[in-house]
LUMPATI-263396 format. One line per field, with one value per residue (C-alpha): residue in three letters; y negated, x negated, z negated. Coordinates in steps of 0.25 Angstrom, whole numbers, plus 5000, padded with zeros to 4 digits. Example, Ala and Ser with C-alpha at 12.3 -4.5 7.8 and 13.67 -1.06 7.14 Angstrom:
type: Ala,Ser
py: 5018,5004
px: 4951,4945
pz: 4969,4971
! end
This chain:
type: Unk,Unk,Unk,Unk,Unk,Unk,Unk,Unk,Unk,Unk,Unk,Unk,Unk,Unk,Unk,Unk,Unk,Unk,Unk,Unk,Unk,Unk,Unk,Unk,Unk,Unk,Unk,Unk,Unk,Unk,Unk,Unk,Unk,Unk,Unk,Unk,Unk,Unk,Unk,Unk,Unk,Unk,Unk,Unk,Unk,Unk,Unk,Unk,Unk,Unk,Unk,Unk,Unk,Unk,Unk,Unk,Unk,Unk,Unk,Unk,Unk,Unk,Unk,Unk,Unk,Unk,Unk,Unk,Unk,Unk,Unk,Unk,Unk,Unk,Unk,Unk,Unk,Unk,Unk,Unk,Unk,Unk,Unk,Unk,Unk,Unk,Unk,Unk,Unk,Unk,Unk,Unk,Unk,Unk,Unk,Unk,Unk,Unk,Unk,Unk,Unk,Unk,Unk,Unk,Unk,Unk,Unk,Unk,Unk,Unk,Unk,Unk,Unk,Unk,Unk,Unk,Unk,Unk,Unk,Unk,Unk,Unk,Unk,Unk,Unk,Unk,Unk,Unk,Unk,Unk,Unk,Unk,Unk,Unk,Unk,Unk,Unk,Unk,Unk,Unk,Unk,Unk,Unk,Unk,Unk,Unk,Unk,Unk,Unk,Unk,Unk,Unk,Unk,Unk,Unk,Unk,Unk,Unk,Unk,Unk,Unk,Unk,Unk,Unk,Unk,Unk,Unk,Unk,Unk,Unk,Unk,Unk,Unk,Unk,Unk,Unk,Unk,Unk,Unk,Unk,Unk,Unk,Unk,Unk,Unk,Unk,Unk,Unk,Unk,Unk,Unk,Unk,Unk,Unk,Unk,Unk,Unk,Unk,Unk,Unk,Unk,Unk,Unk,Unk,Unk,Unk,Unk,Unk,Unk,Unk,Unk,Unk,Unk,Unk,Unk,Unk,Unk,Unk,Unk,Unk,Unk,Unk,Unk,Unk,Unk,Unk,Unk,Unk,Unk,Unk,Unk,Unk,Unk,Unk,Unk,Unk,Unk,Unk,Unk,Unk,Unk,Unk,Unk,Unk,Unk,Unk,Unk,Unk,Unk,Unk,Unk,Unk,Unk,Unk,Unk,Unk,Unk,Unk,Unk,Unk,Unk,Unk,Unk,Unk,Unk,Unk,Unk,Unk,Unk,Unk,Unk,Unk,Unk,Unk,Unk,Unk,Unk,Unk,Unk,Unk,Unk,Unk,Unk,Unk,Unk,Unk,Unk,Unk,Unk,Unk,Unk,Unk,Unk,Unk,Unk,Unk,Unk,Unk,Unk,Unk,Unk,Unk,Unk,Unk,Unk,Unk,Unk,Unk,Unk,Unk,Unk,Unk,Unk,Unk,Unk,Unk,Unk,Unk,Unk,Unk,Unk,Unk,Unk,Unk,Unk,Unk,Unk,Unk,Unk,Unk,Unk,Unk,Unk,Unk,Unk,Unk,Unk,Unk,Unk,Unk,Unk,Unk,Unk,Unk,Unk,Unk,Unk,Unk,Unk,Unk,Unk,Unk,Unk,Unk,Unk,Unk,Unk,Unk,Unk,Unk,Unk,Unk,Unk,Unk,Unk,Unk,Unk,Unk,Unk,Unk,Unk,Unk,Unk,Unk,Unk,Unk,Unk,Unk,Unk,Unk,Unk,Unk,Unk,Unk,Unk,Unk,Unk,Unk,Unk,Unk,Unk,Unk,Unk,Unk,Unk,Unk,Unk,Unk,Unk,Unk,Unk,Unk,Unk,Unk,Unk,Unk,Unk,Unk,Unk,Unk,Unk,Unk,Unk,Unk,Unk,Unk,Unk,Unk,Unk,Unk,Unk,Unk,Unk,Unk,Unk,Unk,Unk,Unk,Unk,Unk,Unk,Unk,Unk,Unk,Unk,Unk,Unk,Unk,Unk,Unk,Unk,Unk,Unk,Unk,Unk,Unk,Unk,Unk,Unk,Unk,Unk,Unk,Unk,Unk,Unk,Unk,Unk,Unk,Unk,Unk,Unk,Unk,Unk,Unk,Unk,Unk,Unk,Unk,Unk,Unk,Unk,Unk,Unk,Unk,Unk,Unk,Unk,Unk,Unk,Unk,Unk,Unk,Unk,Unk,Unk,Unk,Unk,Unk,Unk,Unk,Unk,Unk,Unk,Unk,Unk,Unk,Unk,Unk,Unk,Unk,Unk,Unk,Unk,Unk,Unk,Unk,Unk,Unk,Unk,Unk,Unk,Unk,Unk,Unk,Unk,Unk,Unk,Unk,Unk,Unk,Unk,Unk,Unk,Unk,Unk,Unk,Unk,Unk,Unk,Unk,Unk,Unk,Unk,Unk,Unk,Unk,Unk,Unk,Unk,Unk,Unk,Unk,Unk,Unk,Unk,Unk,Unk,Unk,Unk,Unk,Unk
py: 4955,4961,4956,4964,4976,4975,4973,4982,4993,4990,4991,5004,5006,5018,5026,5023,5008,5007,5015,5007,4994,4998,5002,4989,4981,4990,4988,4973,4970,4979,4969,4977,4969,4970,4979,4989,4989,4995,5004,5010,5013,5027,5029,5042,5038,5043,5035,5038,5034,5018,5020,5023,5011,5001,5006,5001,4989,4984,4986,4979,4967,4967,4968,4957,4948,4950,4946,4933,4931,4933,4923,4913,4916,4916,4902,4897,4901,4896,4884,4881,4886,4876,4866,4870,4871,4857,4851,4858,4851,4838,4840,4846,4833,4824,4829,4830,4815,4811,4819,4811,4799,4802,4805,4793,4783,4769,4772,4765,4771,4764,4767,4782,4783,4774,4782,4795,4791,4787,4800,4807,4804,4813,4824,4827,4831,4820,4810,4799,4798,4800,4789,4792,4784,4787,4778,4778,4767,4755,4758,4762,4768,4770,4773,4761,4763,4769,4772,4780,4791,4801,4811,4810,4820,4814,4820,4816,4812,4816,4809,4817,4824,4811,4807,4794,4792,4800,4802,4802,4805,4800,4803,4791,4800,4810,4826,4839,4847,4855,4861,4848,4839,4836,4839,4852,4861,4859,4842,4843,4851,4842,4830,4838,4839,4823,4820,4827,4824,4808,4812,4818,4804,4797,4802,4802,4788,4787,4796,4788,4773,4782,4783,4772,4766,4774,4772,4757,4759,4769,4759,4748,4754,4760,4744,4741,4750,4747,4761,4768,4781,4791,4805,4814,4829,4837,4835,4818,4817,4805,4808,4795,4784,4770,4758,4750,4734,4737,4744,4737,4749,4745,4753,4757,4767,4775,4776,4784,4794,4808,4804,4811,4801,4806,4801,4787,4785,4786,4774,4767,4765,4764,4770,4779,4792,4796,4792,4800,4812,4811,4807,4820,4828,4821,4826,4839,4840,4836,4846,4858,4854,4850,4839,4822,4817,4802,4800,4786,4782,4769,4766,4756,4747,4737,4734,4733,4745,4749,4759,4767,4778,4789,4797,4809,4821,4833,4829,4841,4853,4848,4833,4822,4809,4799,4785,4777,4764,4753,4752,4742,4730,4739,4746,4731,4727,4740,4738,4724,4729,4741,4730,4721,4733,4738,4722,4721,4736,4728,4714,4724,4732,4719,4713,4726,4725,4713,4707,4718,4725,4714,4711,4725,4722,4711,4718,4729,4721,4713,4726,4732,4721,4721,4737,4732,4721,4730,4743,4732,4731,4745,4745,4759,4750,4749,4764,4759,4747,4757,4765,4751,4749,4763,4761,4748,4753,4764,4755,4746,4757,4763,4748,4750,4760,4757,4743,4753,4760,4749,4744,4755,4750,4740,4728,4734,4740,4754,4752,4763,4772,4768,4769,4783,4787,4783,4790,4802,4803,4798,4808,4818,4813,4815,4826,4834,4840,4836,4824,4818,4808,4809,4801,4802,4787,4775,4772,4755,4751,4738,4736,4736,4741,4753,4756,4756,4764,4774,4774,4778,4787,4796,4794,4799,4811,4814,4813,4822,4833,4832,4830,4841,4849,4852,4849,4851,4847,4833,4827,4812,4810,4797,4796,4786,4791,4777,4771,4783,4785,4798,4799,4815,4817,4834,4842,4857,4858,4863,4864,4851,4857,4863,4849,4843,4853,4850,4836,4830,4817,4814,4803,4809,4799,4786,4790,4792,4778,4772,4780,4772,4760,4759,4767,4779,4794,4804,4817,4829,4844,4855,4858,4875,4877,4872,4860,4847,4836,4821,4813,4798,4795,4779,4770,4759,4747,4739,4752,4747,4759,4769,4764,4775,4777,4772,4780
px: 4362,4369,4356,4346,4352,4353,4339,4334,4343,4334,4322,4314,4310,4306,4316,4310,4311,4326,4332,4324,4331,4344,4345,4340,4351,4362,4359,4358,4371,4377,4373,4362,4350,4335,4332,4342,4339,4326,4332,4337,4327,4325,4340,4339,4350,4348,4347,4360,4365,4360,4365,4380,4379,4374,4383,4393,4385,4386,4403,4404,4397,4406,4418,4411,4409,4423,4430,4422,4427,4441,4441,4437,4446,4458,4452,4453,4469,4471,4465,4472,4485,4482,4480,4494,4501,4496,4503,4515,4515,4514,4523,4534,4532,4534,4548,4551,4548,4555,4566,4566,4565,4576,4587,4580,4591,4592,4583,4584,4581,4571,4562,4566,4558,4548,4546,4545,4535,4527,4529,4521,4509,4506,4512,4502,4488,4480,4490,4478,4478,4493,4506,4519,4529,4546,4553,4567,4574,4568,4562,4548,4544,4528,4517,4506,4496,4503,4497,4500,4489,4488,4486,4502,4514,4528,4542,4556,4568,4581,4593,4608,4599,4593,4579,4580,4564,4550,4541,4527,4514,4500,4486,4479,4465,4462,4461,4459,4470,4479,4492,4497,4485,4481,4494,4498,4511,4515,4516,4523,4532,4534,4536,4547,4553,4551,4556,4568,4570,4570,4580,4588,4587,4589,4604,4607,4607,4613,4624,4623,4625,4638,4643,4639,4647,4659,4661,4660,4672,4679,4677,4682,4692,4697,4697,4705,4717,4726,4729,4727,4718,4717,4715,4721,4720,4734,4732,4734,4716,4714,4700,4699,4706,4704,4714,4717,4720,4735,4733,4727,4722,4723,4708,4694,4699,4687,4695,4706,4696,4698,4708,4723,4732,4743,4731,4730,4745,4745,4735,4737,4752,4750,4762,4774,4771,4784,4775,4762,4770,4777,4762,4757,4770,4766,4751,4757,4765,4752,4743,4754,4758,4742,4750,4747,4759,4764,4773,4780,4784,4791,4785,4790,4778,4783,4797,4792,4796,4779,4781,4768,4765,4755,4749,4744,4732,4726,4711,4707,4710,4722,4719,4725,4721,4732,4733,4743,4748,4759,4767,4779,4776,4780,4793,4797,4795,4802,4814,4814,4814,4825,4834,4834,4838,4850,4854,4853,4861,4871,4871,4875,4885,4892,4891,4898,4908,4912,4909,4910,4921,4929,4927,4930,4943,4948,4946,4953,4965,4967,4968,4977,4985,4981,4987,5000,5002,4997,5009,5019,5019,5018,5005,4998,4984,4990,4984,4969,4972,4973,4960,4953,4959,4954,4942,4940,4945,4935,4922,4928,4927,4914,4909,4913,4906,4892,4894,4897,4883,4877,4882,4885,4882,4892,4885,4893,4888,4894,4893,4884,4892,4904,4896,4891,4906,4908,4896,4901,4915,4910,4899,4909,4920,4911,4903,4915,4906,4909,4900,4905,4899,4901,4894,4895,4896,4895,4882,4881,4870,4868,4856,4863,4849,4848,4861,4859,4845,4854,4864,4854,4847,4862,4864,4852,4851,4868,4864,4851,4860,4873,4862,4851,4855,4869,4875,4891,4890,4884,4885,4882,4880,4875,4870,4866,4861,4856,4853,4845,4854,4852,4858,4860,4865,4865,4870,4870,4863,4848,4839,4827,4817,4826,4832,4818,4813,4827,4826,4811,4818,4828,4827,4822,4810,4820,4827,4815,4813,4825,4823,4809,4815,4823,4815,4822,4816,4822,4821,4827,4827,4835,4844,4846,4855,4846,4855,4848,4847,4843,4842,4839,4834,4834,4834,4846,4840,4854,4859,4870,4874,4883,4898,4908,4916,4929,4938
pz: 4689,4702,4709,4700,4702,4715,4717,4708,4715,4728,4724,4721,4707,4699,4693,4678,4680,4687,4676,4665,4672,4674,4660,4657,4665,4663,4646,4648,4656,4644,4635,4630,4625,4629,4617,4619,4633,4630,4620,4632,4639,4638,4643,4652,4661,4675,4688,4692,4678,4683,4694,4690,4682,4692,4700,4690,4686,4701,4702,4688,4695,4706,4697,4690,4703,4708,4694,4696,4710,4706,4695,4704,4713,4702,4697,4710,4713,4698,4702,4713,4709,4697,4705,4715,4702,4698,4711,4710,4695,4700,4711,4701,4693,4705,4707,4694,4692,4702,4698,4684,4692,4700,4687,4678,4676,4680,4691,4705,4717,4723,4708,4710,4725,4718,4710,4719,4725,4712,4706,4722,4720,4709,4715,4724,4723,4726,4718,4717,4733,4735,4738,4742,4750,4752,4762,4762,4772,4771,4756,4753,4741,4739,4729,4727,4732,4746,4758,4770,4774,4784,4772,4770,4767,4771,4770,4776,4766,4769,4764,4766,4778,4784,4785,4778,4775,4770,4758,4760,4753,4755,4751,4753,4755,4762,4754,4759,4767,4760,4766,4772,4775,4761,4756,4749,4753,4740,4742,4754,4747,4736,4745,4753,4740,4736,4748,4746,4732,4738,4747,4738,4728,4741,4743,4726,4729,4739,4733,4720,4729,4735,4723,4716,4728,4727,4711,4715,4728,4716,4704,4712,4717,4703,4699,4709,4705,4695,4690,4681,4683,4673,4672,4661,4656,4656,4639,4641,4639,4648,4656,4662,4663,4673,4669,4682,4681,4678,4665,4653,4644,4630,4627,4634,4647,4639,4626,4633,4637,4632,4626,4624,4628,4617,4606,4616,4613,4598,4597,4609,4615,4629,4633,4628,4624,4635,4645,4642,4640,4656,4660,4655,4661,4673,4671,4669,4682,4689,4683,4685,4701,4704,4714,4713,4706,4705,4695,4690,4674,4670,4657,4645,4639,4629,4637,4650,4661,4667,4681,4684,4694,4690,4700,4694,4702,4695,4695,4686,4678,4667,4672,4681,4687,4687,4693,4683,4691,4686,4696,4689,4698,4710,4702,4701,4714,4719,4709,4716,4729,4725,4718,4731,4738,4728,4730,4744,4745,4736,4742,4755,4749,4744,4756,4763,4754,4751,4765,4775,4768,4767,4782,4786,4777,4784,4796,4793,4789,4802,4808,4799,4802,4817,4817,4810,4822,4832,4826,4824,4839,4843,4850,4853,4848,4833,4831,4835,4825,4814,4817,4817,4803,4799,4803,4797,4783,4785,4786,4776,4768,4773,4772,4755,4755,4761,4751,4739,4741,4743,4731,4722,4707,4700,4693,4681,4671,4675,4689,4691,4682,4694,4704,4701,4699,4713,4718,4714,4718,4731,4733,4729,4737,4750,4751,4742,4732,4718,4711,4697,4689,4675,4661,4646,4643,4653,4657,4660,4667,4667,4679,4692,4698,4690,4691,4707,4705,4696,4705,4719,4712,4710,4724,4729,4721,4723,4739,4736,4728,4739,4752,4748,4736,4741,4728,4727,4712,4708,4694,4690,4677,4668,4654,4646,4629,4623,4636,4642,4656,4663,4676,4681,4695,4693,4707,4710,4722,4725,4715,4715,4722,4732,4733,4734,4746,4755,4752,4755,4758,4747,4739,4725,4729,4729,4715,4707,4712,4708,4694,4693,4697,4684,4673,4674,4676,4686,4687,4697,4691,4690,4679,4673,4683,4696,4698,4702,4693,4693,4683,4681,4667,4660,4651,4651,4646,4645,4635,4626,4620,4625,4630,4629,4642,4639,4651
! end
């Protein structure tokens, strides 16, 4: 139509016959029909009147014309971005397969690189041409059929920041360029980003053997120790729980999972209620000081005397690990090796007194005798017979002595009763402060060995209150209610702590050993009115009832 007009505008023609066919045109573009065309035909417009409207006629078509060339245009962009949009679809698939491959269960990881570069091919835009190869080590993983090209893409894989092998994509025919050879941008990105991903499952399993290994090294090492592990809430909820070899748990370790251990006790009698209730304390003291804590209990399990340590560590908020270990084989060894020392200390005393003492006597006699023969005839040497004699008498009687604290306890009964009567007028009598022992009613103990431990542990802690606290006041005292004994050595020196920081070196160590060595608790503190206290708590065994004192 553009045409017509164009040539009709060339040529010369009357005036008549260009305004008849203009009229004519314009009424049929207007969707005029024949007819009513020359209906029209006596329409008086004027020349310029066609003019004006073929002049708008000719814009419209250009209008026309240009909104065609745009549509193509927009087709052609939709199309291609279609097309890209297509690819980045496929490529969002691919990792997202290998993703799912990756967290499926039961999975090896040799199927999970097979399967990688399975799920390739489809990812890129010739995927009926395309293979994929990943070499790791000596491991090759490949697509069937694979076969190296010079239309290829490759990428490194790095493994904690080492090249340690490379991906690699083929099109086994040749395709038109793109970005990259016959590659797009796009794919190389998507490569890049597999080859990171493999990477990436590369050191999980490397992490996951790590640790597959290490739970291993820990598991065997947790069967390896006799202890028991457990850890608790500040309430008594056991968290966990590991029974080693020397403790035979009477249930499933999985039973005694949050569960209180007050509500364990009333079904099942493990061990006395006493003893949960100091563990707990001991938890208690754990949580408050935030310090690792090893604590020792002697506990009674039909008739027979079991010694454990608990260690004791804050491992959370309001909970503690503690490590539970039976240590009554080595208490008996040790009582063993603590009784052959107190018998080899009396076996020497005994020997000094009985043996040294009496030779020391003898001696001393001759030269009593030597002096008298030596005066009787006026010689000036008798004085220096004397002095020998003196002498003498003194390490006869120094001799006594060393023999008496070797040998301090009487096989009676009440030999430790007497012996700590001695201890106290000696004490007192030497340093000249005042020591008195005193009792309510005689306390017999039967065991010369726990009379010994008994008797140590009140000489060390008078030593500690004359040496370190300065006492000038120390009592002894000994009681015994229905066989509970409590010895109560009680002084008027420093405070504890004060005691404690003077005294890095004193033996609190070695009694609370000796306490443990015969069942019996100890404890040091401070009474109202900041005197120090230590007093040893027990059970006498051999009690008979109470024996008034007859004096």
């Amino acid at each position: 139509m553009y045409a017509i007009l164009s040539v009709c505008h060339g040529t010369i023609m009357p005036h008549r016959f260009l305004k008849s066919f203009m009229l004519f045109f314009l009424n049929l573009h207007a969707g005029n029909t024949i007819k009513e065309i020359f209906l029209l035909k006596d329409n008086k417009n004027t020349k310029e009147q066609l003019l004006n409207e073929l002049t708008k006629l000719r814009k419209r078509l250009v209008k026309l014309k240009t909104s065609k060339n745009k549509q193509k245009q927009i087709r052609e962009v939709l199309s291609k971005r279609t097309h890209a949009l297509g690819e980045r679809v496929k490529e969002l698939n691919c990792l997202y397969a290998i993703s799912n491959l990756v967290d499926r269960q039961g999975i090896s990881f040799e199927e999970i690189l097979q399967g990688t570069v399975d799920i390739i091919p489809p990812a890129w835009q010739y995927p009926d041409i395309t293979c994929a190869r990943i070499i790791l080590g000596n491991q090759v993983f490949k697509t069937t059929p694979f076969k190296e090209s010079i239309w290829k893409q490759s990428c490194d894989i790095i493994v904690q920041g080492k090249h340690s092998g490379f991906l690699e994509v083929c099109y086994l025919e040749e395709k038109p360029d793109c970005d990259e050879g016959p590659f797009l941008k796009e794919e190389r990105s998507l490569i890049n980003a597999v080859a990171k991903r493999v990477g990436k499952i590369v050191e999980r399993k490397q992490a996951e053997d790590a640790l597959r290994e290490s739970e291993a090294k820990n598991k065997a090492l947790l069967n390896a120790i006799p202890d028991l592990i457990f850890r608790i809430k500040r309430d008594g909820t056991i968290l966990d729980l590991k029974s080693g070899k020397d403790f035979n748990l009477i249930m499933s370790h999985h039973k005694f999972l949050d569960k209180n251990i007050y509500e364990l006790l009333n079904h099942y009698k493990i061990v006395p209620k006493e003893i949960i209730q100091q563990g707990l304390h001991y938890v208690e003291d754990v949580l408050k000081s935030n310090e690792t804590k090893l604590f020792e209990q002697c506990v009674t399990i039909d008739n027979v005397i079991l010694y454990y340590e608990v260690l004791i560590a804050v491992s959370g908020e309001d909970e503690v690990l503690g490590i539970l270990r039976d240590v009554t084989e080595r208490k008996r060894l040790e009582k063993e090796i603590l009784e052959i020392s107190e018998w080899e200390r009396r076996r020497i005393g005994q020997d000094l007194h009985d043996s040294l003492c009496q030779h020391l006597t003898g001696i001393a006699l001759l030269s009593k005798v030597l002096e008298q023969k030596i005066a009787a005839k006026s010689f000036d040497e008798a004085s220096n017979a004397s002095e020998i004699v003196a002498l003498i008498d003194q390490a006869i009687t120094h001799t006594r002595g060393l023999a008496r604290g070797l040998n301090p306890v009487g096989l009676e009964a009440d030999g430790l009763m007497a012996a700590l009567s001695e201890l106290a007028y000696n004490v007192g009598k030497l340093f000249g402060i005042s020591c008195h022992f005193m009792y309510d009613t005689p306390v017999l103990i039967y065991d010369n060995t726990i009379a010994t431990h008994l008797y140590r542990i009140t000489q060390e802690a008078v030593n500690n209150a004359i040496k370190h606290s300065k006492a000038t006041d120390i009592l002894i005292s000994f009681h015994n209610k229905d066989g509970a004994i409590t010895l109560t050595i009680k002084n008027n020196g420093f405070s504890f702590p004060e005691m404690i920081e003077k005294n890095k070196g004193m033996g609190i160590n070695i009694m609370k050993y000796r306490a443990g060595m015969i069942g019996a608790s100890l404890d040091i503190r401070n009474d109202i009115d900041g005197r120090t206290i230590v007093v040893c708590s027990f059970q006498n065994k051999n009690y008979k009832g109470e024996i008034r004192n007859g004096n």
